[in-house]
Structures are given as C-alpha cells and as structure tokens.
Wavefront OBJ file of the C-alpha trace (Angstrom):
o trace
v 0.000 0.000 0.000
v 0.981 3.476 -0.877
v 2.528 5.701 1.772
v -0.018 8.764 2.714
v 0.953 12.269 1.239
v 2.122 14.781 3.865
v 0.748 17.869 4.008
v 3.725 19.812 2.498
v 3.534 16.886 -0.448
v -0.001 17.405 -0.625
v 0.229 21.634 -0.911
v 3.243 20.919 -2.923
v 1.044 18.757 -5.292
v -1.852 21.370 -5.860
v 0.504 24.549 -6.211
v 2.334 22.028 -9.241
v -1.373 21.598 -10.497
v -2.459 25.254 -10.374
v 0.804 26.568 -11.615
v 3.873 24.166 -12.069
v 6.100 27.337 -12.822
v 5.320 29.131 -9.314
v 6.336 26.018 -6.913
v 9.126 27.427 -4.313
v 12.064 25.151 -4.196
v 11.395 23.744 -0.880
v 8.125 22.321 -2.731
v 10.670 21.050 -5.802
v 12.774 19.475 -3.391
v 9.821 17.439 -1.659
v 8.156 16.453 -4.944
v 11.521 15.739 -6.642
v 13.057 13.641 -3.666
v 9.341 11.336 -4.092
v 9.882 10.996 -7.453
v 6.730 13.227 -7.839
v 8.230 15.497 -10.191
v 10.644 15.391 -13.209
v 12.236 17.775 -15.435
v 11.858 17.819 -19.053
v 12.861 19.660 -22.212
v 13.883 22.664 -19.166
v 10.136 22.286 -17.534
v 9.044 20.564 -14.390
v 6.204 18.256 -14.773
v 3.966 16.149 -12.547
v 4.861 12.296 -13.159
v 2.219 9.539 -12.937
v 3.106 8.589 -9.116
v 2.071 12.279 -8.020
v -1.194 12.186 -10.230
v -2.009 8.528 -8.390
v -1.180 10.043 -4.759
v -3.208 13.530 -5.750
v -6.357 11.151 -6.694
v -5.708 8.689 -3.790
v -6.030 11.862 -1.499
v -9.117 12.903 -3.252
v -10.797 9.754 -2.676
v -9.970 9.578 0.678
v -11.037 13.567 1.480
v -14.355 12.327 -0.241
v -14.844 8.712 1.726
v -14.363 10.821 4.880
v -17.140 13.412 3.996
v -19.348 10.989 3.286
v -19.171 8.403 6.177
v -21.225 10.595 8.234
v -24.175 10.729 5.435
v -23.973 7.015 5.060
v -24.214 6.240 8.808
v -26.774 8.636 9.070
v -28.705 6.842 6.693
v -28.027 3.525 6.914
v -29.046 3.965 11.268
v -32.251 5.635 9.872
v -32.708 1.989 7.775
v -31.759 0.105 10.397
v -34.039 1.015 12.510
v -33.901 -2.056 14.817
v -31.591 -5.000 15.470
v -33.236 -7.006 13.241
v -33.276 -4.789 10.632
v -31.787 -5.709 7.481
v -30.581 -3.980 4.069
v -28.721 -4.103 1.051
v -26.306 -1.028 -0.053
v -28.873 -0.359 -2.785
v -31.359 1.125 -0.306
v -29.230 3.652 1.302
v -27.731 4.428 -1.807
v -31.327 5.372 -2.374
v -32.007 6.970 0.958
v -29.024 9.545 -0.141
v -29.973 10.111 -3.689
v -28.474 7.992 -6.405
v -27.932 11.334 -8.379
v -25.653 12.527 -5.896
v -23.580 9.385 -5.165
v -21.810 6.758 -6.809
v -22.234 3.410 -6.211
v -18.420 2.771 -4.832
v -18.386 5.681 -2.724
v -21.806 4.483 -0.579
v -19.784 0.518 -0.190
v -16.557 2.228 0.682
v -17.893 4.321 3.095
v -20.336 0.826 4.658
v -16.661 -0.822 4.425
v -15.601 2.055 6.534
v -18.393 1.793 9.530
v -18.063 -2.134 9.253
v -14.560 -1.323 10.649
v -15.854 0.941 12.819
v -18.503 -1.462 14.542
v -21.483 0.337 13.284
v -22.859 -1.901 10.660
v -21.898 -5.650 10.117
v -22.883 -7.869 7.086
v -25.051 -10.559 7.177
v -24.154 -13.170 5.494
v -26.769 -15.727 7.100
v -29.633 -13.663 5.411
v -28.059 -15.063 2.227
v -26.172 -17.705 0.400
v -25.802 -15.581 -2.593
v -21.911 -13.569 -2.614
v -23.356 -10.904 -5.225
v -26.091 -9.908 -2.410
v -24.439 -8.501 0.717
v -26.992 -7.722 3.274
v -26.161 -5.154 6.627
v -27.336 -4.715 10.113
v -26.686 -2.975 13.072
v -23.056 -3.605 14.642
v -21.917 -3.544 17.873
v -20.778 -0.544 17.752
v -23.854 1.423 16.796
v -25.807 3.654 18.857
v -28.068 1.888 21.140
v -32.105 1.435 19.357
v -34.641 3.509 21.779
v -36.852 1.161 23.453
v -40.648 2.238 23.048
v -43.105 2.859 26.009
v -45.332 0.271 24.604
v -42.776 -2.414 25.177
v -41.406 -0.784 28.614
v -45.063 -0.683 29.863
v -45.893 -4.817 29.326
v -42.468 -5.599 30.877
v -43.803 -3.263 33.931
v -47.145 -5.502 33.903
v -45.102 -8.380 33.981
v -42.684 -7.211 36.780
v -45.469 -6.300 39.077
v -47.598 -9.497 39.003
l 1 2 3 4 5 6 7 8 9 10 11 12 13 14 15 16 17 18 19 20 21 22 23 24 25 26 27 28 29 30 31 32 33 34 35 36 37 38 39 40 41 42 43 44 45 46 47 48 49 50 51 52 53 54 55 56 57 58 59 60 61 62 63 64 65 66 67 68 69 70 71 72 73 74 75 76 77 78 79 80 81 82 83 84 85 86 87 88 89 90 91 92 93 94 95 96 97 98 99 100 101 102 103 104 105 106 107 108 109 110 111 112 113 114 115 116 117 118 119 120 121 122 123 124 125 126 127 128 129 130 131 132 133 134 135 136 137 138 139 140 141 142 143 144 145 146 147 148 149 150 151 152 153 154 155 156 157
C-alpha cells in the first residue's frame, strides 16, 4: 500500500497543479526527492506517481465526507436490530444522483470497521447480495413505552 501524502507533499502537489512554474524550491525538493516530479525539455512536470497520490487523497477527502451521510442513513434503515438492508437502499435513501455506487460501499466498508454496521451473510447464500445490520458498535435502538409498559405488567404481578 501506498505511503499517505504529507501535508507539504499534498500543498506541494496542488501549487504544481495550479501553476507548475510558481512552486518554491522547498516544494521542488519534496516532490523531486518522491519521485513526484521530473524535469523535461527545461520544464518541471507532474509524473504519474504524483497524479495517483493527488487522486488517492481525493478519494480519501471524499470517503471521509461521506461516512457521516452514510451512517446517518443507513441507522435511519436500520431502525432495529433485526433490521436488514442491502447497499442499494441507502444508496437510495441519499440520492443515487448525488452518489456513486463505490463511494456508498466504501464508506459501509468504513463503519463495518468501525462497529457500526456488520454484514449478514446468514440472510443469504448468494456472494453478489451482501446484506447489513446494526453492529456492535452502533448507537443503542430507543426502546418504546409500549414495550417498557408490558415488561412493567409483567414485573409487578
């Protein structure tokens, strides 16, 4: 796995994309000692490796902005413990026009990790059809009155 950009790399990497010819030479040094940066025919240019690492950054900066969408969502799904989904409806719940596909299972990979969600592979036998509850990890579900006042019933007899 790549290493992660530093923030000088990363600063480094936009001022090269803005304007390659107004990078200070602290920023040529860092981007040159990565291999981030060549010179040819008397101009600097951005190789393929910075280009990756710019995009790999991107991605991240995105998956981060939207794991809080997606666990706000799929916690609004999964209502109760048992509760079950497929990615397809909270892709839905967020608007399909506003999302891509990868970005809503990247950021479900991400809460898995966390605890939040967990997949459920009992619910299926089929590998194309992942199905996700409520982890360990996720907020506890409010209990209603309804439920709280038979267990009161119960208690008292």
């Amino acid at each position: 796995m790549a290493k992660p950009l530093t923030p000088e790399q990363i600063e480094a990497i936009a001022q090269a994309t803005k304007n390659i010819d107004r990078l200070t030479r602290l920023q040529v040094y860092i981007l040159a000692t990565t291999d981030m940066l060549t010179v040819e025919e008397g101009t600097f240019k951005l190789t393929g490796k910075a280009l990756r690492a710019q995009a790999r950054a991107a991605r991240k900066a995105k998956l981060q902005q939207n794991i809080p969408l997606v666990r706000e969502a799929a916690l609004k799904i999964l209502a109760n413990d048992e509760a079950r989904c497929n990615h397809r409806a909270i892709w839905n719940e967020l608007g399909r026009d506003n999302f891509e596909r990868d970005e809503i299972l990247e950021a479900l990979r991400a809460l898995r990790d966390e605890g939040i969600v967990q997949t459920d592979n009992a619910s299926s036998s089929n590998n194309f059809q992942i199905f996700w509850k409520r982890g360990p990890g996720a907020p506890a579900v409010a209990v209603e009155e309804a439920e709280v006042a038979v267990v009161e019933e119960v208690a008292a007899e």
